[in-house]
C-alpha positions in Angstrom: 109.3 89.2 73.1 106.6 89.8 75.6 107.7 89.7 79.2 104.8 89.2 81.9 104.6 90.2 85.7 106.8 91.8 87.4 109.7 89.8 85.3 112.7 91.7 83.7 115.0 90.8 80.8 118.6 91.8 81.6 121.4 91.4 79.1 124.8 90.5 81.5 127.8 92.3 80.6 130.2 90.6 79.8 133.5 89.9 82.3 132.6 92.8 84.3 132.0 92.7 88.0 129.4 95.2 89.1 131.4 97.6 92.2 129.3 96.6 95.9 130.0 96.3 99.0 129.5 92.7 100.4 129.1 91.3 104.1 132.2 89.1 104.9 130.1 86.4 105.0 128.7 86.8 101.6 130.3 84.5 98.6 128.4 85.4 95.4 129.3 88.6 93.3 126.5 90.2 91.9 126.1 90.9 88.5 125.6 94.2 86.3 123.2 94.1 83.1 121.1 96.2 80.5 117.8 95.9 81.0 116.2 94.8 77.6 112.2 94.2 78.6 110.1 94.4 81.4 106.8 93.1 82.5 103.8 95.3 83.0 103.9 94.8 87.2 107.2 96.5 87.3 107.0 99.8 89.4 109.3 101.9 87.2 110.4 102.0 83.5 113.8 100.6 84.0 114.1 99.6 79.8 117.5 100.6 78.7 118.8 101.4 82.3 121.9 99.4 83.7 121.1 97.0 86.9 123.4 95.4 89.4 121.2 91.8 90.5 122.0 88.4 92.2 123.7 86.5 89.6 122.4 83.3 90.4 118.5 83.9 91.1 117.9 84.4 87.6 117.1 81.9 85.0 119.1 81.7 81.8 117.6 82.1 78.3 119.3 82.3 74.5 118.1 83.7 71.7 119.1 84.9 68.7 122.7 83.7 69.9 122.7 86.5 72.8 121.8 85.6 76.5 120.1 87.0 78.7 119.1 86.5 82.4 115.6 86.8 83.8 114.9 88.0 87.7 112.1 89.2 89.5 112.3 93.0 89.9 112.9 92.7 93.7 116.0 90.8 92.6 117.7 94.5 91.5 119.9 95.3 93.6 120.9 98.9 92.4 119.6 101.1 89.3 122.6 102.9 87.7 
């Protein structure tokens, strides 16, 4: 699968709440992942690396029966 830009391919863990510290204000927990692909605009090679990102900024995909999330790089939050 080909990923274009500066798009990454993130594989969500499963049940598993990434560890940041949020403004009171904010509501939405972000969401840790393993990134699977990148596109060729992304700065660094982040391919096999765990990410923390916005859970909902991303859009959903399936295939081959696993899901995976898609986000701009400046949607990463932390590299781990």
């Amino acid at each position: 699968m080909k990923i274009l830009h500066d798009l990454i391919l993130i594989q969500p863990k499963e049940d598993k709440k990434a560890i940041l510290i949020l403004p009171k204000d904010s509501t939405e927990m972000p969401q840790e992942g393993t990134v699977i692909n990148q596109g060729p605009e992304v700065p660094e090679n982040l391919k096999g690396k765990t990410v923390v990102f916005r859970k909902w900024l991303g859009d959903l995909m399936n295939y081959e029966e696993k899901e995976y999330v898609i986000v701009k790089y400046e949607d990463i939050l932390i590299i781990i």
